[in-house]
N, C-alpha and C positions, 0 to 999 in steps of 0.2 A: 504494500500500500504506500502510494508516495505523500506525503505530507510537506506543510510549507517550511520553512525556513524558519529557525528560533529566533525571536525577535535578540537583535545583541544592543546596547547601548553607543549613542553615534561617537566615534573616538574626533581628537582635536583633527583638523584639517592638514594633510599634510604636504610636504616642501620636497622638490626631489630627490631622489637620490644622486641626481647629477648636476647640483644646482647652476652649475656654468650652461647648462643643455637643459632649458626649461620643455616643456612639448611644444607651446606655440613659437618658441625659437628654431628646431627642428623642424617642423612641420613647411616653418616657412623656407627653409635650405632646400628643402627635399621637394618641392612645389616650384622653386625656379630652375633647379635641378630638372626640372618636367618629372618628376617622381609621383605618383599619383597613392597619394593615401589617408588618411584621416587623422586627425586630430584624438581621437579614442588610440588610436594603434601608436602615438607617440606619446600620450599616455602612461600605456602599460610600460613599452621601455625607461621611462624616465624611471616611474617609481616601482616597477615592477609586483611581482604578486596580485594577492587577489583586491582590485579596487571597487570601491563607488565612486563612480564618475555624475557628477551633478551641473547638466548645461542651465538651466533654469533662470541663474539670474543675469539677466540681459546684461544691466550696466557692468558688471565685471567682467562677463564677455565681450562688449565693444570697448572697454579701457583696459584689460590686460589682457585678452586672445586667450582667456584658459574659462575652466571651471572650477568649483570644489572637487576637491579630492578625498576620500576616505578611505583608509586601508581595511581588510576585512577580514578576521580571523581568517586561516590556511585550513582549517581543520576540513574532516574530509565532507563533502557538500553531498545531502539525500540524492537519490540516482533520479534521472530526467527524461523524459522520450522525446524528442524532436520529431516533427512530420510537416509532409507539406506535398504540396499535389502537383504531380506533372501534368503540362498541357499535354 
């Protein structure tokens, strides 16, 4: 039986782990680069492991090109079924 997720407590907001290589600094190298990829996927590299990514609030997305960030316990995650329909 799958069930949802334990509710866990929201931790501080966190700062990269590469603070010289923020995501929307990358994101922007690799974009005139012609490099095609998303802001989530520079994300994950910076701070690595399991995040919460939070686009939500606008003004800190037009004045620093990021979101919040939240790391999230590693422990092992209830199992999941993905599906989707072919034309």
């Amino acid at each position: 039986m799958l069930s949802g997720p334990t509710p866990t407590p929201t931790p501080a907001p966190l700062t990269p782990a590469t603070p010289a290589a923020p995501p929307a600094q990358v994101l922007a190298c690799e974009t005139d680069l012609g490099i095609t990829a998303g802001l989530q996927d520079r994300v994950i590299q910076c701070y690595e492991g399991v995040v919460y990514m939070d686009f939500t609030d606008r003004a800190l997305m037009a004045a620093e090109g990021r979101g919040v960030y939240h790391r999230l316990p590693a422990r092992p995650r209830p199992r999941a079924a993905h599906a989707h329909a072919v034309p």
